[in-house]
C-alpha positions as CSV (number, residue, x, y, z in Angstrom):
1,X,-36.3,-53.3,-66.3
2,X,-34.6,-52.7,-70.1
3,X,-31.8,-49.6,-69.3
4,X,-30.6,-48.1,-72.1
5,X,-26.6,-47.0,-71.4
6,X,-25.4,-43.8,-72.6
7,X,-21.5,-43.4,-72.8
8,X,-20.3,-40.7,-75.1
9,X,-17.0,-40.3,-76.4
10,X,-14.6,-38.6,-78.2
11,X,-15.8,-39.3,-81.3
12,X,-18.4,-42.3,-80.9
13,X,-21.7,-42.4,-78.6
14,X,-21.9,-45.9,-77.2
15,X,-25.7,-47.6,-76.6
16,X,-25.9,-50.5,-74.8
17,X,-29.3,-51.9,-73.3
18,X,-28.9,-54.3,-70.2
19,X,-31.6,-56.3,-68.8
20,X,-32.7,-57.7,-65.3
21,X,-29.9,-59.9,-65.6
22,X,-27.7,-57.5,-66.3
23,X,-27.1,-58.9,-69.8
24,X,-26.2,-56.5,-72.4
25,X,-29.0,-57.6,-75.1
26,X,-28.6,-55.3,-77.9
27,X,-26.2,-52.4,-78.9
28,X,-25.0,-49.6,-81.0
29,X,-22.2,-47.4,-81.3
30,X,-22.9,-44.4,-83.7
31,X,-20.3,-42.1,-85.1
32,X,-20.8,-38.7,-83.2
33,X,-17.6,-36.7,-84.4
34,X,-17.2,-33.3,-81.8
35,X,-19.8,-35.2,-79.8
36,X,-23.0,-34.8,-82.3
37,X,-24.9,-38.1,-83.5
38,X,-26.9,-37.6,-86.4
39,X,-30.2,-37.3,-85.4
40,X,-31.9,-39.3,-87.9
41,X,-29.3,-42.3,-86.9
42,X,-29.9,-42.2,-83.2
43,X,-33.5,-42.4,-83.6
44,X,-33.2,-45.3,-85.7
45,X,-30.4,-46.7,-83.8
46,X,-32.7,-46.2,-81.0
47,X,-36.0,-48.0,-82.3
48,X,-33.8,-51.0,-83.5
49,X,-32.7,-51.2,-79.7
50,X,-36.2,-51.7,-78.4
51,X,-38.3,-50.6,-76.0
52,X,-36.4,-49.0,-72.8
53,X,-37.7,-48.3,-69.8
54,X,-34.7,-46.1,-67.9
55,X,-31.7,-44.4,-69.5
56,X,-28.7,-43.6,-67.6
57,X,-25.9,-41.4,-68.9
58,X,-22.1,-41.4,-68.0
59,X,-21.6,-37.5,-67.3
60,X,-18.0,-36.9,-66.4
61,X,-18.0,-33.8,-64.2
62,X,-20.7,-33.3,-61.2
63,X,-18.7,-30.7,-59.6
64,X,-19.7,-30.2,-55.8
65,X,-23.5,-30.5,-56.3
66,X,-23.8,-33.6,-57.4
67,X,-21.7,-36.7,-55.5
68,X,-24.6,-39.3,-55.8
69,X,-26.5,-40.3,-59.6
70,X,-29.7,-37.9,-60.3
71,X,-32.7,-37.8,-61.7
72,X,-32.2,-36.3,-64.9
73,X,-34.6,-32.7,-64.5
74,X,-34.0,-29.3,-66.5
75,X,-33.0,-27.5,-63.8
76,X,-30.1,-30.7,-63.3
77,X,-29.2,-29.8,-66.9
78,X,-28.7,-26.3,-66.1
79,X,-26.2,-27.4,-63.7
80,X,-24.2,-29.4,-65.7
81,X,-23.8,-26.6,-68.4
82,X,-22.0,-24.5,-66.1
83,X,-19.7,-27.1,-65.5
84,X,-18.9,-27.6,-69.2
85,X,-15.8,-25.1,-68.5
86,X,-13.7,-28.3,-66.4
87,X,-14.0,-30.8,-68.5
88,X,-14.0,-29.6,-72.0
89,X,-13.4,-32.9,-73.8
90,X,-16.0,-35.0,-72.4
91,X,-18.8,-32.4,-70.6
92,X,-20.0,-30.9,-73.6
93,X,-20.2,-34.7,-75.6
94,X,-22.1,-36.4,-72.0
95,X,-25.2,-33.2,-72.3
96,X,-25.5,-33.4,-76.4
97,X,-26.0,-36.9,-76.4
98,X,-28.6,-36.6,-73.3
99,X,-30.1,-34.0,-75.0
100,X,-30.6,-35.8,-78.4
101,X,-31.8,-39.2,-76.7
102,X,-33.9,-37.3,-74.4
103,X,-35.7,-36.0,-77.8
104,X,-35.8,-39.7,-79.2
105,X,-37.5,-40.9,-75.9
106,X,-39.5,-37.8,-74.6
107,X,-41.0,-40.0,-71.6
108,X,-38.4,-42.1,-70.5
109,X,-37.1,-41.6,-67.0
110,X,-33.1,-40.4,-67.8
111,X,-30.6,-40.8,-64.7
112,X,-26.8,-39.1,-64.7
113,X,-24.2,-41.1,-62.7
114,X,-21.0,-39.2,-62.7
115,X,-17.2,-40.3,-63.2
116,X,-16.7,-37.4,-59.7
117,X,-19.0,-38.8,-57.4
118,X,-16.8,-41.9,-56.5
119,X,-13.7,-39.6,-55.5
120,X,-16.4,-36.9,-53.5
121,X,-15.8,-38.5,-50.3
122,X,-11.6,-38.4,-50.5
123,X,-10.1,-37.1,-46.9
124,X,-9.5,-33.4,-47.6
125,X,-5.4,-33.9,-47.2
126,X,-6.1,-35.7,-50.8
127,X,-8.4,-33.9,-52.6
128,X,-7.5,-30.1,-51.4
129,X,-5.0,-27.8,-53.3
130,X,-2.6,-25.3,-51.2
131,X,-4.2,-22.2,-52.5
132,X,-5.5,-19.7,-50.5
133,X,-9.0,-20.2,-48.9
134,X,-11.0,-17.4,-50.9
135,X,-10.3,-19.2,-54.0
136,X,-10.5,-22.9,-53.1
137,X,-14.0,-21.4,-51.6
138,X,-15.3,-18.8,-54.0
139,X,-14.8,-21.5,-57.2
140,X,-14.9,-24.6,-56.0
141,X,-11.3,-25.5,-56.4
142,X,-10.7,-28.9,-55.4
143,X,-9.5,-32.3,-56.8
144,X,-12.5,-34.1,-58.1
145,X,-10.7,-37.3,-59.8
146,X,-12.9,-39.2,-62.4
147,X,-13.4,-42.7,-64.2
148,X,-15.2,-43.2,-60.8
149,X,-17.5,-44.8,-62.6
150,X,-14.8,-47.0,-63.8
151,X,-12.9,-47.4,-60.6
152,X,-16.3,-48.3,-58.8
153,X,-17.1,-51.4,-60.8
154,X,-13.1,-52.7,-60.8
155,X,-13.3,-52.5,-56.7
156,X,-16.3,-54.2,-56.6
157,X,-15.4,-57.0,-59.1
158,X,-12.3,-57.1,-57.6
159,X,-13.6,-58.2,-54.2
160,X,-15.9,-60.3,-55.6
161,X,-13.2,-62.3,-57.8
162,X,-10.6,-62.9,-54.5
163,X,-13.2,-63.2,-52.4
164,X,-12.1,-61.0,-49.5
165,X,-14.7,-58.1,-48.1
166,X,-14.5,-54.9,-49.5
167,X,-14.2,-53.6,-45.7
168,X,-10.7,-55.2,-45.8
169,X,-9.7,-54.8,-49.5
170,X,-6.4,-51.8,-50.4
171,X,-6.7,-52.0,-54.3
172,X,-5.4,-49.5,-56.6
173,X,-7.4,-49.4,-59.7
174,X,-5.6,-48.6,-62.5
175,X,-7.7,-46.8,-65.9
176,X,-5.2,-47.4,-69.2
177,X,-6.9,-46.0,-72.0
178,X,-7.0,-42.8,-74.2
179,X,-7.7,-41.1,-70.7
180,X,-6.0,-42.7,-67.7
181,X,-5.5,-42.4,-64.2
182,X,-5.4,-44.7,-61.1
183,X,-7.6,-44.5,-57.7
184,X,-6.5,-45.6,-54.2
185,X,-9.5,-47.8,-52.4
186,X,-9.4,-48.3,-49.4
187,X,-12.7,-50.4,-47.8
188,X,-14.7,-49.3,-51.3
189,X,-13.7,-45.2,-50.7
190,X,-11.8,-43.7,-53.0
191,X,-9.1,-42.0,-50.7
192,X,-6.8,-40.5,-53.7
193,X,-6.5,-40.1,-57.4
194,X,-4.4,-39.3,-60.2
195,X,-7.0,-36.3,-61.8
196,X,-7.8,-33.6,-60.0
197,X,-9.4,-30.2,-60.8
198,X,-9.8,-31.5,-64.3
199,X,-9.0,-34.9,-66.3
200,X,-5.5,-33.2,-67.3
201,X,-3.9,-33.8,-64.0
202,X,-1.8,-36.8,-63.2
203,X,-1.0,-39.6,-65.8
204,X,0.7,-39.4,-69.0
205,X,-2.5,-39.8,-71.6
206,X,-2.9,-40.5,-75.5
207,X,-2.9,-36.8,-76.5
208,X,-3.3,-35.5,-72.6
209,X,-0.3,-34.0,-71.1
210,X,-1.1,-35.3,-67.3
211,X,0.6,-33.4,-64.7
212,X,3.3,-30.5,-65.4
213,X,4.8,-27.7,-63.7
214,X,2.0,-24.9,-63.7
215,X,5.3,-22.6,-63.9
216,X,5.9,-23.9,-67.2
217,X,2.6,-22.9,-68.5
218,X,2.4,-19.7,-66.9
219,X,5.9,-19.0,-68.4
220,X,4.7,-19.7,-71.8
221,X,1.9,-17.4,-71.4
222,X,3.6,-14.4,-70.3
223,X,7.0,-14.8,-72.0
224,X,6.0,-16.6,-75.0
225,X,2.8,-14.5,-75.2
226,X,1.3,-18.4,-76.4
227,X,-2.9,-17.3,-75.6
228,X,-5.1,-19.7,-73.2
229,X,-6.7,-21.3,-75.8
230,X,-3.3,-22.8,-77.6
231,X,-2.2,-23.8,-74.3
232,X,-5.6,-25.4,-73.5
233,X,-5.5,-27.0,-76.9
234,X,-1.9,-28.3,-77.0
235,X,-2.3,-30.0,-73.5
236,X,-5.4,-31.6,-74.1
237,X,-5.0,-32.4,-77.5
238,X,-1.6,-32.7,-79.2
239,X,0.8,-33.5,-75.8
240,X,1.0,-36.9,-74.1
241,X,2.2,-40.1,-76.5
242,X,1.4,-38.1,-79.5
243,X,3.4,-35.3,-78.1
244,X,6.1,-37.8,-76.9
245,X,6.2,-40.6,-80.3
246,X,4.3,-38.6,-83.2
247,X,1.1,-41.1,-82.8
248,X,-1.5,-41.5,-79.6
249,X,-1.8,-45.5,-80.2
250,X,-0.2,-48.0,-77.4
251,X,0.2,-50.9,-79.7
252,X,1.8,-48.8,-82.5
253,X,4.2,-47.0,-79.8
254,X,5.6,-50.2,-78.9
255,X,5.9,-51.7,-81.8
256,X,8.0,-48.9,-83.3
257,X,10.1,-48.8,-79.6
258,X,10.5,-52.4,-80.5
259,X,12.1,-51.0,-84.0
260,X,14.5,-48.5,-82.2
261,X,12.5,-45.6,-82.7
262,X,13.9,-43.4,-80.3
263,X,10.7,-41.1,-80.3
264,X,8.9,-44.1,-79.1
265,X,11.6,-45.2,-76.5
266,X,11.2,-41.6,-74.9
267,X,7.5,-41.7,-74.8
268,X,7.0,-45.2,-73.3
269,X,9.9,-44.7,-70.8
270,X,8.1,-41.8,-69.8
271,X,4.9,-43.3,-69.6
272,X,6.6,-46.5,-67.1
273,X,8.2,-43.7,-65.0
274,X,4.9,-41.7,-64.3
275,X,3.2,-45.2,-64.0
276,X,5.2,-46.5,-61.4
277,X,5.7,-43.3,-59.4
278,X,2.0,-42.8,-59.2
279,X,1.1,-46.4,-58.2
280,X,3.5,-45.7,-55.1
281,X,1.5,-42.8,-54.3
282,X,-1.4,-44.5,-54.6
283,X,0.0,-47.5,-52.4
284,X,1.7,-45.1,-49.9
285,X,-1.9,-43.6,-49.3
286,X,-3.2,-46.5,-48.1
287,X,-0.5,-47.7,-46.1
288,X,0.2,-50.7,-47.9
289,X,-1.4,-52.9,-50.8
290,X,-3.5,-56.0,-50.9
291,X,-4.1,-56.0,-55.0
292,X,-3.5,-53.7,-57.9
293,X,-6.3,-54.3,-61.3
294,X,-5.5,-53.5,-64.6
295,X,-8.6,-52.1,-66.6
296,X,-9.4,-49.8,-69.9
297,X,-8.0,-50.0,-73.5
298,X,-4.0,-50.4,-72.9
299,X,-5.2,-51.9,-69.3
300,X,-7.1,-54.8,-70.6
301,X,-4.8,-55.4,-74.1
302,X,-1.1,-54.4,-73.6
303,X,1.0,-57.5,-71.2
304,X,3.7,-55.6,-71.9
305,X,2.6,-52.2,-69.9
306,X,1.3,-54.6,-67.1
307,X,4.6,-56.1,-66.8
308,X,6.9,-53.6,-67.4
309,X,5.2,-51.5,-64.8
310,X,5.0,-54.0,-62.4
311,X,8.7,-54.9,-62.8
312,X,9.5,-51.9,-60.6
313,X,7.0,-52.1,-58.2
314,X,9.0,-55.3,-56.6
315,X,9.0,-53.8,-53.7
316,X,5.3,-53.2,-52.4
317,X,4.9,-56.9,-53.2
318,X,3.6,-56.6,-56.6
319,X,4.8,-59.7,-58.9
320,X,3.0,-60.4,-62.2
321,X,3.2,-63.9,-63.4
322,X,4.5,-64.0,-67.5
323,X,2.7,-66.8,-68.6
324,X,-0.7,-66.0,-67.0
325,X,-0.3,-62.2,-68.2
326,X,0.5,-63.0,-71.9
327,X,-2.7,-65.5,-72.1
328,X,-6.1,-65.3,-71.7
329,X,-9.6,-62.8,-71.9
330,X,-11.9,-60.9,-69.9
331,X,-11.6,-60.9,-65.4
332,X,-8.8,-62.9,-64.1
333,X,-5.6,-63.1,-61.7
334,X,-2.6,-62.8,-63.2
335,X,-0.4,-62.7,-60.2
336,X,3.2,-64.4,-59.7
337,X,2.3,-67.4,-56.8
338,X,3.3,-66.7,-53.8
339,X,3.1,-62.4,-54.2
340,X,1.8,-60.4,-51.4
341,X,-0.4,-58.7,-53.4
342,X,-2.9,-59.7,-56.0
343,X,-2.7,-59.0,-59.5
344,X,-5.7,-59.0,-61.6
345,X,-7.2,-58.0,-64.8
346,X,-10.2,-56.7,-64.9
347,X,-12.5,-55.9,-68.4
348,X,-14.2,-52.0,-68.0
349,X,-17.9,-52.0,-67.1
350,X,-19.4,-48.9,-66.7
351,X,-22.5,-49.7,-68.5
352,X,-23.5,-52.3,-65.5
353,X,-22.3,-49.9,-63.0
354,X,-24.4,-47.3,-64.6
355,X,-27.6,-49.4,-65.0
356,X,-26.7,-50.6,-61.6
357,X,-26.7,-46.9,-60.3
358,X,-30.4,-45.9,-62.5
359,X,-32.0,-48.9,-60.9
360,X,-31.0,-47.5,-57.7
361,X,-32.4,-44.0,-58.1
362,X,-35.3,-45.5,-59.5
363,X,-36.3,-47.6,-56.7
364,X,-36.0,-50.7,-58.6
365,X,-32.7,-52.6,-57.2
C-alpha cells in the first residue's frame, strides 16, 4: 500500500508517499501561504507523486470526539470545523489542505490521525483545569496536549533504540521547534503535557507566548481596553523568541547571544528556565526518569539547547556527553557514560507514524 502523508504548516503543505516498507519514495512540499496550496500545483504535485492508495492527514485538534485516527467522512469534517476555534494556527491549514487533496483524489480512502489523541488517555489530575464543573462540562474544557503524533513515534523509537520494553520505559519526549512542548510517557501513555486547552499553553515558542498568568491578559483586556483579537494575535503570533530577541529563529538567537545582544541573552535565558522547569514537571510526574529524547527543528539541530538544558537537570540523572552531542545525524544516544538516564536524539517522524496509523484503520497493518 502507497500512503500519501499530509502535514500542513504554517506556510508549507508537506507530501510525502511511503511504501510497504515504510520508505518515503517521492515528495513535495508546496508553498501554501495562510494554509491555501494553489490548486493547479497540488494537482500536479500530486500526479508527479504517483498513484496512492490511502491518504492520511495530520489534524491537530480532535477535541473529545475523536481520541483514535478516523475514517475521513463529511459528517467527520463537520466535526473538525467546529473545532477550528482551539487551534487557530494549525485547524483551519489541517481541513484546507484535506479539502483540496480530497478534490485531487475524489476516490481515495483519506484517514485523520490527530496530534490530541496521544494525550486523551492522561489521568484526570493532569489533564483537568480547577474551574467549576458546568464549564469544564458544558465546553469541553480540558487539557488536550498535542504533537502526539510526534511524541508517539519518539517513544516508540525510543524503546526500540535502548532496547528496553515500552511497559518499563519513563521518557520525556521533548518537541523543539516553531511549536514546542514536552510529554511525560510513562509505559507508552502520555500521563502529562506541556499544552493544554490549546497549543498556547506551556513552553516558550518561536512567535507563541507558552504559558502566562491569565490575570495578565484579563488585565489588559479590561484596563487597557486591548480587544480579543489583539490579544489572540499578539500571543500567537508576535510573543515568544520574537517577542523576547526581535527574530523567531534558534540559530540566529544564539548567534547574536553569542555577540552580546542582550535582547537575545533575555530570550534564550528564558527559554533554558522554562525548559528546565517543565522537564522537572514532566519527570516529577512520573516518579522518576529512565531517558529524555530530543526531537523537532531546534531538537534535532541546536547541541547547544540540548546541553545547556541538560546542564541543570544534574540532578534527575540526566548527563549529556559533549563530544557525542556536537557530532553526528539522524537517531542516536548522546548520553554522558555512566548517567542514570538515557539521552537520545531522535529525528521527527510523523509521516511513518501517520501511515502507520491509516494502515491501521484501513485493516491493512
Amino acid at each position: 500500500m502507497r500512503i500519501l502523508v499530509a502535514n500542513a504548516g504554517s506556510s508549507s503543505l508537506k507530501l510525502r508517499v511511503l511504501d510497504d516498507a515504510e520508505a518515503v519514495v517521492a515528495s513535495a512540499d508546496l508553498p501554501a501561504p495562510r494554509g491555501d496550496a494553489d490548486a493547479a500545483a497540488l494537482a500536479e504535485s500530486i500526479g508527479e507523486l504517483g498513484t496512492v492508495d490511502a491518504v492520511g492527514h495530520r489534524v491537530v485538534h480532535g477535541g473529545t470526539a475523536f481520541s483514535e485516527p478516523v475514517l475521513v467522512t463529511p459528517q467527520v469534517v463537520a466535526r473538525l470545523e467546529a473545532l477550528m476555534d482551539l487551534a487557530p494556527l494549525h485547524q483551519p491549514k489541517s481541513l484546507a489542505a484535506l479539502a483540496a487533496i480530497s478534490r485531487v483524489l475524489p476516490g481515495v480512502p483519506a484517514v485523520a490521525c490527530f496530534d490530541t489523541a496521544f494525550h486523551a488517555g492522561m489521568p484526570a489530575a493532569a489533564s483537568t483545569y480547577a474551574l467549576p464543573p458546568e464549564w469544564r462540562k458544558r465546553w469541553d474544557l480540558r487539557r488536550y496536549g498535542f504533537h502526539g503524533l510526534s511524541h508517539a513515534y519518539v517513544v516508540a523509537r525510543t524503546a526500540e533504540l535502548l532496547e528496553q520494553p515500552l511497559e518499563t520505559l519513563r521518557l520525556v519526549s521533548c518537541h523543539l521547534g516553531a511549536g514546542a512542548s514536552l510529554a511525560a510517557v510513562e509505559g507508552g501513555r502520555s500521563v502529562d503535557t506541556t499544552m493544554g486547552f490549546t497549543p498556547l499553553e506551556g513552553l516558550v515558542m518561536a512567535t507563541r507566548s507558552g504559558s502566562v498568568d491569565p490575570g495578565l491578559v484579563l488585565w489588559l483586556e479590561e484596563h487597557v481596553g486591548m480587544p480579543p483579537a489583539e490579544l489572540a494575535s499578539t500571543l500567537e503570533h508576535r510573543s515568544g523568541l520574537l517577542g523576547l530577541a526581535g527574530m523567531p529563529d534558534m540559530p540566529a538567537i544564539l548567534t547574536a547571544e553569542a555577540a552580546g545582544d542582550p535582547n537575545a541573552v533575555l530570550a534564550i535565558g528564558v527559554y533554558l528556565h522554562r525548559l528546565r522547569g517543565s522537564i522537572a514537571a514532566m519527570a516529577a510526574a512520573m516518579g522518576g526518569l529512565d531517558a529524555i529524547a530530543f526531537t523537532g527543528g531546534v531538537g534535532e539541530n541546536s547541541p547547544a539547547i540540548r546541553a545547556r538544558a541538560a546542564a541543570g537537570l544534574g540532578f534527575l540523572g540526566i548527563g549529556i556527553d559533549g563530544a557525542a552531542n556536537e557530532r553526528g545525524t539522524g537517531d542516536r544516544e548522546i548520553g554522558s557514560p555512566g548517567a542514570l538516564v538515557r539521552s537520545l536524539v531522535i529525528a521527527a517522524r510523523e509521516d511513518l507514524w501517520i501511515a502507520r496509523q491509516v494502515r491501521t484503520v484501513l485493516g491493512s497493518g
